[in-house]
py3Dmol code that shows the C-alpha trace and the ligand (Angstrom):
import py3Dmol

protein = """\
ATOM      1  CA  UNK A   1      42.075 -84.872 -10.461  1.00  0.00           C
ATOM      2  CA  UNK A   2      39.617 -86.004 -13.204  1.00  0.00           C
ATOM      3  CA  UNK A   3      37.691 -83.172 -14.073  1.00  0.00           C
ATOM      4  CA  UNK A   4      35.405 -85.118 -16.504  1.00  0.00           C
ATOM      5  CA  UNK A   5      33.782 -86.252 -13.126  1.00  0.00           C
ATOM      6  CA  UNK A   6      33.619 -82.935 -11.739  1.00  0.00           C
ATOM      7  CA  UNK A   7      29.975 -81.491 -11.070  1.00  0.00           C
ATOM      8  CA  UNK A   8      29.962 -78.241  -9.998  1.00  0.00           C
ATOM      9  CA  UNK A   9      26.958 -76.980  -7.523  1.00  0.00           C
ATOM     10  CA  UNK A  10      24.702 -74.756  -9.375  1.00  0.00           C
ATOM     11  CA  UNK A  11      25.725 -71.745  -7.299  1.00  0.00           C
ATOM     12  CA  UNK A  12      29.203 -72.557  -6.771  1.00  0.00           C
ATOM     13  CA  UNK A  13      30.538 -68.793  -7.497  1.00  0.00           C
ATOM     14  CA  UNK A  14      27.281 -66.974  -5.763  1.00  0.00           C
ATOM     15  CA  UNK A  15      28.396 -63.391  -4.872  1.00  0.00           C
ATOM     16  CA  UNK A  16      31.646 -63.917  -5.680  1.00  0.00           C
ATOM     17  CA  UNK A  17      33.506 -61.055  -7.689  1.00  0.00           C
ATOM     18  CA  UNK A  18      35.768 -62.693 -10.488  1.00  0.00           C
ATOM     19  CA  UNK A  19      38.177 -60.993 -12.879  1.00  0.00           C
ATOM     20  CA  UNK A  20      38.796 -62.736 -16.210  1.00  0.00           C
ATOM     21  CA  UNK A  21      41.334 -61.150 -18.101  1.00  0.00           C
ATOM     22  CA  UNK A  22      41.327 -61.700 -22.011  1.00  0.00           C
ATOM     23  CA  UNK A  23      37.269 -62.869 -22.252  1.00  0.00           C
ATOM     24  CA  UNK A  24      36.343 -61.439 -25.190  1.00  0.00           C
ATOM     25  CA  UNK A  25      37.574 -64.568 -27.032  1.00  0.00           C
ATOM     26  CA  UNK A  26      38.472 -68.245 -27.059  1.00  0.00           C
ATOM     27  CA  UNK A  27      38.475 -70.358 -22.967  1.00  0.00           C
ATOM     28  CA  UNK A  28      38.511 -66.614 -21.497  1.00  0.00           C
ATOM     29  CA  UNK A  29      34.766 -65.981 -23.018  1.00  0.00           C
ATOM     30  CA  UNK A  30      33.938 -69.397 -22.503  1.00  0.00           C
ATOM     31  CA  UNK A  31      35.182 -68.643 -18.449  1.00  0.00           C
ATOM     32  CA  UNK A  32      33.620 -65.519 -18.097  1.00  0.00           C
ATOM     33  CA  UNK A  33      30.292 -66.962 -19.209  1.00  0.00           C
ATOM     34  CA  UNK A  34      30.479 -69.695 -17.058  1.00  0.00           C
ATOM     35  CA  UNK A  35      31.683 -68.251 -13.685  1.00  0.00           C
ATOM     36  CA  UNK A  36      28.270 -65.755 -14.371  1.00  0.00           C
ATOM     37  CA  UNK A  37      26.081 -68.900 -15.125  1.00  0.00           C
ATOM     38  CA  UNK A  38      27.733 -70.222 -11.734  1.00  0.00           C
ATOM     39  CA  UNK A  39      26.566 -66.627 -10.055  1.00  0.00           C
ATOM     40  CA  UNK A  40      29.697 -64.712 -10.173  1.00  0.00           C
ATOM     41  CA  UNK A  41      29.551 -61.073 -11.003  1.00  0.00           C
ATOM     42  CA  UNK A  42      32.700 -60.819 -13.637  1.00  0.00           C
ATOM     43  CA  UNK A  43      34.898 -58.268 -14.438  1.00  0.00           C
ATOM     44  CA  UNK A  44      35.120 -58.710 -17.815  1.00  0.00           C
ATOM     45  CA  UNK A  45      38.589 -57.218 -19.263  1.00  0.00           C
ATOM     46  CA  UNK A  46      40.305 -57.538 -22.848  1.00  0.00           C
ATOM     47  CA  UNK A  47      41.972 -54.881 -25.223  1.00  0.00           C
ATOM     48  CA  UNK A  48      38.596 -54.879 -27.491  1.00  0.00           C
ATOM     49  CA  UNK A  49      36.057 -53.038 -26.779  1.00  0.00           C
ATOM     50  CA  UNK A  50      33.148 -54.483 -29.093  1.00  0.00           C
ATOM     51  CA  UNK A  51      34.280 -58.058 -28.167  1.00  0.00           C
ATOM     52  CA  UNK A  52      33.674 -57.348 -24.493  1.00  0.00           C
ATOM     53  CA  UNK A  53      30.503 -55.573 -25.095  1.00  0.00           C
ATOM     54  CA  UNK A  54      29.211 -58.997 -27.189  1.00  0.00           C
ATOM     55  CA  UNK A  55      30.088 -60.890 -23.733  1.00  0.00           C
ATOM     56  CA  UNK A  56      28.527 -58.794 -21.352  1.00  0.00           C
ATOM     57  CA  UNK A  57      25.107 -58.511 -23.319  1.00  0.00           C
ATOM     58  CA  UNK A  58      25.136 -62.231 -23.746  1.00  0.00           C
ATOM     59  CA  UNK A  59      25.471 -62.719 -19.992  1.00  0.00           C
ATOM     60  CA  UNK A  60      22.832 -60.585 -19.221  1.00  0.00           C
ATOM     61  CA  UNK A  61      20.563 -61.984 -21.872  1.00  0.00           C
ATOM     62  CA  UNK A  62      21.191 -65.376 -20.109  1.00  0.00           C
ATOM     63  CA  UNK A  63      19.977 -63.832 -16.915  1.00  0.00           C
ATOM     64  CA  UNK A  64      23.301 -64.075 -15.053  1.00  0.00           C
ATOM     65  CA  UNK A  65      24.440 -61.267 -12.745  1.00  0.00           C
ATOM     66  CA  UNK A  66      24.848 -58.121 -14.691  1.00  0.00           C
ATOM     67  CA  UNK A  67      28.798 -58.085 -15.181  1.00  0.00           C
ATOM     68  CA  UNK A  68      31.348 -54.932 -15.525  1.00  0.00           C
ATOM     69  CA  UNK A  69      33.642 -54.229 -18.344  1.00  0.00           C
ATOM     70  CA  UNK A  70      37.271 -53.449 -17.642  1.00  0.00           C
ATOM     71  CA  UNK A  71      39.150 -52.622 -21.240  1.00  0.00           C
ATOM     72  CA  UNK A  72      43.070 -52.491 -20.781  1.00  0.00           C
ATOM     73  CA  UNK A  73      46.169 -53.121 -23.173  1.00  0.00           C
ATOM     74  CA  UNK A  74      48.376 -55.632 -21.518  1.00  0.00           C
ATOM     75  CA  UNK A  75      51.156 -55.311 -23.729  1.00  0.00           C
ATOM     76  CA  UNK A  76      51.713 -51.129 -22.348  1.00  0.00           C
ATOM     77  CA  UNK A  77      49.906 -50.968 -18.997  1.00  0.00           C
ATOM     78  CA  UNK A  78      51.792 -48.716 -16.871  1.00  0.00           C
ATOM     79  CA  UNK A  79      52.127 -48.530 -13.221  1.00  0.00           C
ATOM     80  CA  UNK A  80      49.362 -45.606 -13.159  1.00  0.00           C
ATOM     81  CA  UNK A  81      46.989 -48.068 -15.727  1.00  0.00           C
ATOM     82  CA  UNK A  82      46.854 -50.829 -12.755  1.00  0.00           C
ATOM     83  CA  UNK A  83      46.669 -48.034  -9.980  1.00  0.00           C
ATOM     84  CA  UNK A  84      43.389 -47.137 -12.432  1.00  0.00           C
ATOM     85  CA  UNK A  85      42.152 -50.686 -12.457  1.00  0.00           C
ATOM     86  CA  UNK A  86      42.250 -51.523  -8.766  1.00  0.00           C
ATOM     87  CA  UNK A  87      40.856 -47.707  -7.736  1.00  0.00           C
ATOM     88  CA  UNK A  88      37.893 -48.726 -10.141  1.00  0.00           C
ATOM     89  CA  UNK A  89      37.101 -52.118  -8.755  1.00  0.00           C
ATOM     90  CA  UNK A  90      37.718 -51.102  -5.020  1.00  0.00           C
ATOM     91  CA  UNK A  91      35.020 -48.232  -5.548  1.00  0.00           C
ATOM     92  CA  UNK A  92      32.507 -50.164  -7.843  1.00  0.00           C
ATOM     93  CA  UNK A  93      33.092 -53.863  -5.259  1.00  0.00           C
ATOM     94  CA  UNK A  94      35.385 -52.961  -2.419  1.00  0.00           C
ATOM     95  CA  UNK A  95      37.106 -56.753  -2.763  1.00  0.00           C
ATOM     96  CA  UNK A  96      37.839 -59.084  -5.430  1.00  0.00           C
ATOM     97  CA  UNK A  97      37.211 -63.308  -4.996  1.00  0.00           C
ATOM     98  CA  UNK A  98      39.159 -64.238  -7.851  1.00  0.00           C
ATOM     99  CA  UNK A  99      41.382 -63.644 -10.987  1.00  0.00           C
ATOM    100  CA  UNK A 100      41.719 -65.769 -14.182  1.00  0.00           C
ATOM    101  CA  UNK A 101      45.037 -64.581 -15.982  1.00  0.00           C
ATOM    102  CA  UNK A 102      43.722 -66.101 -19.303  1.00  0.00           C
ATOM    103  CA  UNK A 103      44.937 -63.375 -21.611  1.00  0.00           C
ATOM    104  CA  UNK A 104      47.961 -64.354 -23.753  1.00  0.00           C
ATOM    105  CA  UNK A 105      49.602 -64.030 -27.204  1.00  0.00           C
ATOM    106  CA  UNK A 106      51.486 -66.517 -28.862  1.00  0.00           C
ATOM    107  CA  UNK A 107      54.223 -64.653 -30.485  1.00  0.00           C
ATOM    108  CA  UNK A 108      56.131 -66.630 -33.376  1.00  0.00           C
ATOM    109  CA  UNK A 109      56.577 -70.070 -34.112  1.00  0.00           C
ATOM    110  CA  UNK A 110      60.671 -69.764 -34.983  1.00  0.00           C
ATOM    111  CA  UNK A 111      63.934 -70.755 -33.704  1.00  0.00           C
ATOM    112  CA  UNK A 112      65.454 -68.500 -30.850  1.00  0.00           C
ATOM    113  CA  UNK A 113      68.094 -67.723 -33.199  1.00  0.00           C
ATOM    114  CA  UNK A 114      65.766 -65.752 -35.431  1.00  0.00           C
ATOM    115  CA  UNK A 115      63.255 -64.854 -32.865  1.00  0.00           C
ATOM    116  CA  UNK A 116      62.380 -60.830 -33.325  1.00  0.00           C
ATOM    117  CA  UNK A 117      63.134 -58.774 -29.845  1.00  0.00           C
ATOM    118  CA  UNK A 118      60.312 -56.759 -29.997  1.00  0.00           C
ATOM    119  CA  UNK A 119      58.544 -59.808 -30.324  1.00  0.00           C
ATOM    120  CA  UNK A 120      59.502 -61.060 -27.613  1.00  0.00           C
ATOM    121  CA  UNK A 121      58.770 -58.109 -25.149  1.00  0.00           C
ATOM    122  CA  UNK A 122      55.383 -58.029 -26.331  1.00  0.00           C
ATOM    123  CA  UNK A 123      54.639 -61.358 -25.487  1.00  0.00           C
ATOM    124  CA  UNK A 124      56.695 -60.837 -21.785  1.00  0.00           C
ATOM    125  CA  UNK A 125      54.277 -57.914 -21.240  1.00  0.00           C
ATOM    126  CA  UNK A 126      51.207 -59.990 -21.433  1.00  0.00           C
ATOM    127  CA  UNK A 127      51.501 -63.737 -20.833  1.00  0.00           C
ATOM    128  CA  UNK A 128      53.949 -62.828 -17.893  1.00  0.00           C
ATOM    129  CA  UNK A 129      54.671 -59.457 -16.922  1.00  0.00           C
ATOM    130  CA  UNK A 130      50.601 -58.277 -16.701  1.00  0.00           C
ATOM    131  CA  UNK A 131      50.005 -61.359 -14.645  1.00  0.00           C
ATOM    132  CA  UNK A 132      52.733 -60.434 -11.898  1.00  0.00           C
ATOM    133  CA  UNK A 133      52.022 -56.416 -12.376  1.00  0.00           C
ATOM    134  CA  UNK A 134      48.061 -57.103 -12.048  1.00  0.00           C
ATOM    135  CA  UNK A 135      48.484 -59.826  -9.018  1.00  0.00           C
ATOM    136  CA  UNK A 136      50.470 -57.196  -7.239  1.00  0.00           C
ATOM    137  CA  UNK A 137      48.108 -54.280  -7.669  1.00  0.00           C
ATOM    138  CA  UNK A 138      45.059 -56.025  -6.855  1.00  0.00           C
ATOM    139  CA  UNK A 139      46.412 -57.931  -3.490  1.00  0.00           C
ATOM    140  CA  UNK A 140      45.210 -55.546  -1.038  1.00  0.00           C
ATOM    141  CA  UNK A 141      41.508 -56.402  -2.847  1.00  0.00           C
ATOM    142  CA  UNK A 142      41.278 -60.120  -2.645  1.00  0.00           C
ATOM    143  CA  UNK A 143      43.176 -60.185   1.085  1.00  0.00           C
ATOM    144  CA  UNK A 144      39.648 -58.865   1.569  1.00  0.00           C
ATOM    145  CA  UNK A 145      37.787 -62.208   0.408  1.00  0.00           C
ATOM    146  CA  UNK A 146      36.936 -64.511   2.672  1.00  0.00           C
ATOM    147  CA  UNK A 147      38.430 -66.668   0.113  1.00  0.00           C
ATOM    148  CA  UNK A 148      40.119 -66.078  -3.153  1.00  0.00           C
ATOM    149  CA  UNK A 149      41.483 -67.860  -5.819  1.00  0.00           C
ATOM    150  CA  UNK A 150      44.475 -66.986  -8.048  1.00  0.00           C
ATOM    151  CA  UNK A 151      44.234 -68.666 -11.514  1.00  0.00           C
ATOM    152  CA  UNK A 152      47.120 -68.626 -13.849  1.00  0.00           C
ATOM    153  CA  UNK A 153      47.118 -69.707 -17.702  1.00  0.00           C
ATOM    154  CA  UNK A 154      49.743 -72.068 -18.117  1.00  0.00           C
ATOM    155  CA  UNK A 155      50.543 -74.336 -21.673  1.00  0.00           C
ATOM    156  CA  UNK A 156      52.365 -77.561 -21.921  1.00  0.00           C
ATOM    157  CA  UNK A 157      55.379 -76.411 -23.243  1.00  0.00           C
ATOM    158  CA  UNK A 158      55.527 -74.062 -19.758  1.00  0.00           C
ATOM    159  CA  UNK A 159      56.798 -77.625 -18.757  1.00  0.00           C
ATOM    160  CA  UNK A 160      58.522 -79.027 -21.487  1.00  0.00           C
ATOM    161  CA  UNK A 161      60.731 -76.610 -23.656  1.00  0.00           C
ATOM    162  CA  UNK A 162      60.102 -77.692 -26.919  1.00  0.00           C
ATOM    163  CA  UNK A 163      61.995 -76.378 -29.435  1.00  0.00           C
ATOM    164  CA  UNK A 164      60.096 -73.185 -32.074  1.00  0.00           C
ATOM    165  CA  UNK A 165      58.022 -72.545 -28.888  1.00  0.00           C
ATOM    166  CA  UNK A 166      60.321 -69.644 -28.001  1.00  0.00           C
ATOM    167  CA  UNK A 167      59.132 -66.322 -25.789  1.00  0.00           C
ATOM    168  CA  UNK A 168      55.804 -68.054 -25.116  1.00  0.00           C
ATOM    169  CA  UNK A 169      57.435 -71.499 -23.915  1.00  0.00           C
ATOM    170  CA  UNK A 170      59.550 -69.135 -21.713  1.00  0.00           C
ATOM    171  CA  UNK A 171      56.805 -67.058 -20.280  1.00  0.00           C
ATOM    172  CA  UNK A 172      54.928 -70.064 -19.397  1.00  0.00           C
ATOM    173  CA  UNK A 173      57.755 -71.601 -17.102  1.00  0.00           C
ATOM    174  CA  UNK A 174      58.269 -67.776 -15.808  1.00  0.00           C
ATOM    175  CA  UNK A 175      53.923 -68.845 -14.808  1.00  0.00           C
ATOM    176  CA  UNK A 176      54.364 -71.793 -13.741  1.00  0.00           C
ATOM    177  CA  UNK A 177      56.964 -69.926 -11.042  1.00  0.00           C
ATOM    178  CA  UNK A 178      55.017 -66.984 -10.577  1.00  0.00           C
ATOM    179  CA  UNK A 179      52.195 -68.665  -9.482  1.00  0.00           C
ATOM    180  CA  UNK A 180      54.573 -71.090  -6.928  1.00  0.00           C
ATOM    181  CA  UNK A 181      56.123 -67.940  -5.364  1.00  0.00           C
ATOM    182  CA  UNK A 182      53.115 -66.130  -4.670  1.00  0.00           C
ATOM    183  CA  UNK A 183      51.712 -69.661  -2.965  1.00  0.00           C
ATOM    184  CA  UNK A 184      54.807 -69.394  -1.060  1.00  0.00           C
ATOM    185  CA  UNK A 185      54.996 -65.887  -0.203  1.00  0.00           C
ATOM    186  CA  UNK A 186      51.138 -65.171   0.575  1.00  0.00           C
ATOM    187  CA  UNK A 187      51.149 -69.016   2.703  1.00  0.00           C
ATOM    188  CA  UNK A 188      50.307 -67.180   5.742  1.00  0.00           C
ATOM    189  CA  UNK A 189      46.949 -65.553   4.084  1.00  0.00           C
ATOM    190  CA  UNK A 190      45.005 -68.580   3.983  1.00  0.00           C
ATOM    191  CA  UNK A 191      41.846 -66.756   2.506  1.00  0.00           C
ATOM    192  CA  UNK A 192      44.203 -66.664  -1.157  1.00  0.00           C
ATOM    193  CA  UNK A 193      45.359 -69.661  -2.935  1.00  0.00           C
ATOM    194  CA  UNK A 194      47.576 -69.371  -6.329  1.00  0.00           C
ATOM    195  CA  UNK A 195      47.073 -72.127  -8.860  1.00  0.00           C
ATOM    196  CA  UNK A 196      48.613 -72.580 -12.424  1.00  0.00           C
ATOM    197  CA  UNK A 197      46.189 -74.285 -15.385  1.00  0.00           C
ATOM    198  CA  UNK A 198      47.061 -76.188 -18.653  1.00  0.00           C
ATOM    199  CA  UNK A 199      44.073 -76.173 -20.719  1.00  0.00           C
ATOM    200  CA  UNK A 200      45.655 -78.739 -22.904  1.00  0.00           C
ATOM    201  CA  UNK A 201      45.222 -78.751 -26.849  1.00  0.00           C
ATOM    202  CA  UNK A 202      41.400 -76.087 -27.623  1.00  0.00           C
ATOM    203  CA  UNK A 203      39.994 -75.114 -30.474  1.00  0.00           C
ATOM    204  CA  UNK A 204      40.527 -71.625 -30.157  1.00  0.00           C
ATOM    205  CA  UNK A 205      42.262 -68.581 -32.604  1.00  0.00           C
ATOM    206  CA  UNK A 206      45.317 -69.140 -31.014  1.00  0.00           C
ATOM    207  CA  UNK A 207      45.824 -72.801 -31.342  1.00  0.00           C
ATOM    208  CA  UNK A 208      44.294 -72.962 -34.930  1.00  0.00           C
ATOM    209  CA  UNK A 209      47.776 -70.005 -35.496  1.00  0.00           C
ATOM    210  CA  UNK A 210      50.030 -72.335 -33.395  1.00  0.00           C
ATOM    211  CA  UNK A 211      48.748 -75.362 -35.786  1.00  0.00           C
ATOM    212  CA  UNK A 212      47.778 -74.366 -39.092  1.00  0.00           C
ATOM    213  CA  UNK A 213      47.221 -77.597 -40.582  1.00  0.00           C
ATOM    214  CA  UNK A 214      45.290 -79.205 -38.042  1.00  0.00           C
ATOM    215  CA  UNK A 215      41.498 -79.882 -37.650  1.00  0.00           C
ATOM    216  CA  UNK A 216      39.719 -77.627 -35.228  1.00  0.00           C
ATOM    217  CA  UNK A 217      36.917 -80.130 -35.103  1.00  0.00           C
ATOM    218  CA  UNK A 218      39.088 -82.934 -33.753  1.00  0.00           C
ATOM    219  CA  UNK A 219      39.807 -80.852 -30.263  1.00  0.00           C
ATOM    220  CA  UNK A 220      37.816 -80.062 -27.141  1.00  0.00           C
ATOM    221  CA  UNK A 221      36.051 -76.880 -27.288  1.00  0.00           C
ATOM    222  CA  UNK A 222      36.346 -74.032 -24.476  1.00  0.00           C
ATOM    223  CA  UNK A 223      33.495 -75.032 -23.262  1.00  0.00           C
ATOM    224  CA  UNK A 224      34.521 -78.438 -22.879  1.00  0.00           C
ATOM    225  CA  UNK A 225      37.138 -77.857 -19.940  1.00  0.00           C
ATOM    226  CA  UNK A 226      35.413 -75.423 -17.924  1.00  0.00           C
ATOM    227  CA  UNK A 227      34.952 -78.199 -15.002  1.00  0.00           C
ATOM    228  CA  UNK A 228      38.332 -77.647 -14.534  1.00  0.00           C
ATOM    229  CA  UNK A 229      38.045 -73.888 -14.494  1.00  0.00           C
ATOM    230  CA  UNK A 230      35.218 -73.770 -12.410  1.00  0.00           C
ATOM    231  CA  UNK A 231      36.818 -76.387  -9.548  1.00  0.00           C
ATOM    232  CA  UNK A 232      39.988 -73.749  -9.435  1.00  0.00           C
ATOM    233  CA  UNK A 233      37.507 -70.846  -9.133  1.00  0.00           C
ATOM    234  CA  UNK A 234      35.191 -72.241  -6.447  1.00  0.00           C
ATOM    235  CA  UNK A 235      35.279 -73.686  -2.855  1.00  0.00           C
ATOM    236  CA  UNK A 236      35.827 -76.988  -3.938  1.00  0.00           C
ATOM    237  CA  UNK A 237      39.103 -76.331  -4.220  1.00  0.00           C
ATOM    238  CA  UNK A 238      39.795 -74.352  -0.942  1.00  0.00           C
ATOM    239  CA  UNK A 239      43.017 -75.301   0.444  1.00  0.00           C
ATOM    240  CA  UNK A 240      45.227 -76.098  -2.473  1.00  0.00           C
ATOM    241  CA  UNK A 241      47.650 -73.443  -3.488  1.00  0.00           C
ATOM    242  CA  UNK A 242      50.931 -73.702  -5.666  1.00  0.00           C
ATOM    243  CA  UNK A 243      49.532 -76.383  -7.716  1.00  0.00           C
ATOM    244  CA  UNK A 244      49.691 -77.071 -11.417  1.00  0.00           C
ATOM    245  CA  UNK A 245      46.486 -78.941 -13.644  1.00  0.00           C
ATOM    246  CA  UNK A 246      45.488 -80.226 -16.532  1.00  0.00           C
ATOM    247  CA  UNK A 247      42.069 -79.414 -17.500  1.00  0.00           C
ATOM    248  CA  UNK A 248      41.884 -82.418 -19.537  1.00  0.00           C
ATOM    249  CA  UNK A 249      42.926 -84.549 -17.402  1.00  0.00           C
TER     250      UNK A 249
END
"""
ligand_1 = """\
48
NAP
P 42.784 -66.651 -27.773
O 41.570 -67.274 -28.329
O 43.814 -66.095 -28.680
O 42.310 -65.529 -26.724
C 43.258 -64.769 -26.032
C 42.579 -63.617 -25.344
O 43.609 -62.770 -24.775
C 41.766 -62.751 -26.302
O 40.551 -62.384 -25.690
C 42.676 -61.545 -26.511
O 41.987 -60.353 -26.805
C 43.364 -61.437 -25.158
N 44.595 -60.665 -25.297
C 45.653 -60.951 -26.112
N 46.565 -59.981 -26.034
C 46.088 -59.061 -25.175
C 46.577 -57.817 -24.708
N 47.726 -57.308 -25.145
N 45.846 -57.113 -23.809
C 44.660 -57.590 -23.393
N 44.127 -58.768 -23.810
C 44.839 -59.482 -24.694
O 43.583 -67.679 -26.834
P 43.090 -68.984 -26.039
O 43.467 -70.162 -26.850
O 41.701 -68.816 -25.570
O 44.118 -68.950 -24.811
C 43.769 -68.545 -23.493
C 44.952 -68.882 -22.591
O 45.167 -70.287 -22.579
C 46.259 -68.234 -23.031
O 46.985 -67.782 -21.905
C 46.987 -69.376 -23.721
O 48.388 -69.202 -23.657
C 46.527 -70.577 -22.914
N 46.592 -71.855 -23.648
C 45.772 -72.105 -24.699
C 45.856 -73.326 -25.345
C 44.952 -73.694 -26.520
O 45.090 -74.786 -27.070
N 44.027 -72.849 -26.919
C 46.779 -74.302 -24.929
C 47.609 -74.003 -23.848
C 47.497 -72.775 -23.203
P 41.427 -60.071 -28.306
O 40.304 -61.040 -28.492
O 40.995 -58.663 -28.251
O 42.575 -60.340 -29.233
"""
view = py3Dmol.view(width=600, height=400)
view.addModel(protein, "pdb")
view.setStyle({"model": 0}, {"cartoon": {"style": "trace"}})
view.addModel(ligand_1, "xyz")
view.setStyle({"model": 1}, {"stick": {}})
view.zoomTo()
view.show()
């Protein structure tokens, strides 16, 4: 798929109800902003507060659909936090179109041999285990679309273990098969399809910590590979499930 010659429709995401998890920053924002310009109503969720309240006022401001804001720490959600999460969408929307797992850490750049434990869990709990955990929970809410997508944040090195990528290399691939086995498993619900994305190399906070010494200016902005984004998100996509992209492709 070329996404550079992607065009999506104006009102591609019309009354559809989208959750975007980690949009107070980096392609998340970018996302939520765009599925609203595209007529979604979006569930806006990150861990802070005043980042999420920046996004929200900027989407109204832009006259998109007035979204909702959904704060929740990935990295200690408990069973009951989810059970929160769905009770509040089912009574404020009674469904849910779609999901964007964007949220994700990027834990440390050393060898596996050094790499810290508790590191490690943390970045489990949110590139991996609040994906599964909150795709779980909030099943019974998009079986109730007449047709939802799944969207899952993948990375390059979720395909290719390269070394000093450790826990977040590793919770990537566990994505990549999360994603696959929910395609599989949910095959017979044709009104939800599961998709993984690579966003490929964006000037964001994370990949500015993951490269240091590079130029921002010399990559593709958020904004830059929302085509692919939106083409996941909206019909034009319908009937693909347990796919991988590249949003730079
Ligand atoms: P980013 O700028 O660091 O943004 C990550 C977002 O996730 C932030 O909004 C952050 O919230 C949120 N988040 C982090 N930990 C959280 C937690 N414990 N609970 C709730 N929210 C949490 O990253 P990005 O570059 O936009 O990356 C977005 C996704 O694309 C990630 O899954 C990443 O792995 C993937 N990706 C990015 C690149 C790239 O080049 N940028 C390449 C490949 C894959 P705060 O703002 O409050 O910290």
């Amino acid at each position: 798929m070329n996404f550079k010659e992607y065009h999506p429709a104006p009102d591609l995401l019309k009354g559809r109800v989208i959750l975007v998890t980690g949009s107070g920053d980096g392609i998340g924002r970018a996302a939520a902003i765009n599925f609203a310009l595209h007529g979604a109503t979006v569930v806006l969720h990150g861990r802070t507060l005043t980042k999420l309240e920046v996004i929200y006022d900027e989407i109204e401001s832009l006259g998109a659909p007035q979204p909702a804001i959904l704060p929740l720490q990935l990295s200690s959600a408990s069973a009951r936090d989810y059970e929160l999460l769905v009770d509040t969408l089912e009574q404020q929307f009674g469904r849910l179109d779609g999901i964007l797992h964007n949220a994700g850490i990027l834990g440390e750049r050393v060898a596996l041999a050094n790499y810290p434990v508790e590191v490690w869990d943390e970045v489990m709990d949110v590139n991996l285990r609040a994906p599964f955990a909150l795709t779980q929970a909030l099943l019974p809410l998009l079986q109730r679309s007449e047709n939802a997508s799944v969207v899952f944040a993948s990375s390059g090195v979720g395909r290719d273990a390269r070394a000093l990528w450790g826990a977040y290399s590793i919770s990537k691939f566990g994505v990549e098969a999360l994603s696959k086995i929910f395609a599989a498993e949910m095959a017979e619900y044709q009104n939800i399809r599961f998709n993984c994305i690579n966003p490929g190399a964006t000037r964001t906070a994370m990949r500015a910590k993951a490269y240091p010494q590079e130029d921002p200016k010399t990559l593709p902005t958020p904004e830059d590979i929302m085509p692919a984004y939106l083409y996941l998100m909206g019909d034009d996509s319908t009937g693909i499930s347990g796919q991988t992209f590249d949003a730079q492709s």
